[in-house]
C-alpha positions as a Markdown table, in Angstrom:
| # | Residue | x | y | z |
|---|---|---|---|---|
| 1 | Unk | -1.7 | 20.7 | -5.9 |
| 2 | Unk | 1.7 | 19.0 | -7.1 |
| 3 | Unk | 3.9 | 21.2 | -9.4 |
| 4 | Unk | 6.6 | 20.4 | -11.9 |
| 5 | Unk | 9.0 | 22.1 | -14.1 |
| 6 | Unk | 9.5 | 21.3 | -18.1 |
| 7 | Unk | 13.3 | 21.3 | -18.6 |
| 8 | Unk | 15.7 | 22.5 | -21.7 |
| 9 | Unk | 14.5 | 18.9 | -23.1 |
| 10 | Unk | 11.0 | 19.1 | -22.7 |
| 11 | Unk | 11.0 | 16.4 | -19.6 |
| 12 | Unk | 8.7 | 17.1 | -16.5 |
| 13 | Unk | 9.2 | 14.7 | -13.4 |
| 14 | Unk | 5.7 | 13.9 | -12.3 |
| 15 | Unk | 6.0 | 14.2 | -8.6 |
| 16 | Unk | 6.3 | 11.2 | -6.2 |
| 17 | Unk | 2.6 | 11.9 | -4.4 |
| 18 | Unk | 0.7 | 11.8 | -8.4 |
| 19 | Unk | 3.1 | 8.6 | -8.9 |
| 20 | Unk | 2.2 | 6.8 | -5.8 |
| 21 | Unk | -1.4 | 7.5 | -6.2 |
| 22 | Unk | -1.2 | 5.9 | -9.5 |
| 23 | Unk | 1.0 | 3.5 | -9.3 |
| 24 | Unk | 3.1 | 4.5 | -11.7 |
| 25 | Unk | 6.2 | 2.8 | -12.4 |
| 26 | Unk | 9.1 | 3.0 | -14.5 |
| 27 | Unk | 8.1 | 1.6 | -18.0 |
| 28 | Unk | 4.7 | 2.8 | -17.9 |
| 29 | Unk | 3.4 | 5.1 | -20.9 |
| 30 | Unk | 1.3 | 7.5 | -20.8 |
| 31 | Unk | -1.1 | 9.5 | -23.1 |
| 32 | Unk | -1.3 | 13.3 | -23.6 |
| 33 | Unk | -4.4 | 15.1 | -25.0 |
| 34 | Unk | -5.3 | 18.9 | -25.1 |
| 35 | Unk | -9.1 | 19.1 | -25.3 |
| 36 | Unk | -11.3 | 21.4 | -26.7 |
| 37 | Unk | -11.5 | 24.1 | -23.8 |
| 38 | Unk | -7.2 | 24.2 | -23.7 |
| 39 | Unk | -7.5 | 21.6 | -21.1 |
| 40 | Unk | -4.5 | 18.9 | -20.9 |
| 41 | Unk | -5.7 | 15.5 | -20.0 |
| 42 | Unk | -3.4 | 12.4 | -19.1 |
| 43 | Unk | -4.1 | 9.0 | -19.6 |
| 44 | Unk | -2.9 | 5.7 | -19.3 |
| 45 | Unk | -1.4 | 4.7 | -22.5 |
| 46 | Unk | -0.7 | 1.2 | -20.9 |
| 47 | Unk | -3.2 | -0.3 | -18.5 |
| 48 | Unk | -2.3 | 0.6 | -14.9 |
| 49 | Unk | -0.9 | -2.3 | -12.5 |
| 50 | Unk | -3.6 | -1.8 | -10.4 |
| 51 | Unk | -6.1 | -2.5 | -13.5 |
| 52 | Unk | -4.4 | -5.5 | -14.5 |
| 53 | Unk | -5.1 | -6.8 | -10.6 |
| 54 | Unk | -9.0 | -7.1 | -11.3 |
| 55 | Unk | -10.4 | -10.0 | -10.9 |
| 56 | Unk | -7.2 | -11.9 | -10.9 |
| 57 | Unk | -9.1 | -14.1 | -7.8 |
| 58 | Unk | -12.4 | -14.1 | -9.0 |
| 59 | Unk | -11.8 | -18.4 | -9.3 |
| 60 | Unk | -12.2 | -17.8 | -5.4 |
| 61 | Unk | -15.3 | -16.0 | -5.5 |
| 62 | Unk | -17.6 | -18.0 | -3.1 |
| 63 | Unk | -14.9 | -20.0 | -1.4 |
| 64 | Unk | -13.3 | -19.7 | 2.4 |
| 65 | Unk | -10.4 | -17.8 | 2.6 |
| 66 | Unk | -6.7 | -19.4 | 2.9 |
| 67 | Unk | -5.6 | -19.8 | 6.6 |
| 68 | Unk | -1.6 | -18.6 | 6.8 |
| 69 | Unk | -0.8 | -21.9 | 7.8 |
| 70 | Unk | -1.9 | -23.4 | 4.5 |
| 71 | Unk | 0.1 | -20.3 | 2.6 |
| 72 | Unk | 3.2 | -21.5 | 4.5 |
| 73 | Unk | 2.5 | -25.0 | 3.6 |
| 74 | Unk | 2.3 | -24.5 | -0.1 |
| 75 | Unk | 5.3 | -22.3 | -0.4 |
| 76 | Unk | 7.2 | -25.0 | 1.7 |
| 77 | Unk | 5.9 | -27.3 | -1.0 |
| 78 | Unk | 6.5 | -24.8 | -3.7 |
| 79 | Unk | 10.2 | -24.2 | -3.1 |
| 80 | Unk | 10.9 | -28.2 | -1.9 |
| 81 | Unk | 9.5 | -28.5 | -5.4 |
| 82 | Unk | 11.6 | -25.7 | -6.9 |
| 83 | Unk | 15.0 | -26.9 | -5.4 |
| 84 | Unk | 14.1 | -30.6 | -6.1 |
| 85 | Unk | 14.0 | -31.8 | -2.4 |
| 86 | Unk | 11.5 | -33.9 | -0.5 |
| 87 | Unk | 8.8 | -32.3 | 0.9 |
């Protein structure tokens, strides 16, 4: 179980392991709600980064993976096209 410790202000660091597991990151918001039973429940007030991942490939779905060489080959492409030079 991670700990923290409300300061003068009110402000609780959430520990590093609770952030990494969440993938929190600086900017994120978060919701706080006491239930019923006294219990406190936190909640994404944003949508987590790993949420906003699904089905970012899903225009892939049913096709052959990319081969590294063609990865290279399009950023090669990519950053001839980015810095105006021939490919």
């Amino acid at each position: 179980m991670a700990t923290s410790t409300v300061t003068s202000k009110g402000q609780v660091t959430i520990p590093k392991e609770i952030r990494t597991r969440l993938g929190l990151k600086p900017g994120d918001r978060l919701d706080f709600h006491l239930d019923d039973q006294g219990e406190l429940k936190v909640r994404f007030a944003t949508e987590p980064t790993y949420l906003r991942l699904f089905g970012l490939l899903r225009h892939r779905a049913g096709k052959r993976p990319v081969t590294i060489e063609e990865m290279h080959r399009a950023l090669k492409r990519r950053a001839a096209d980015k810095l105006g030079r021939p490919r």
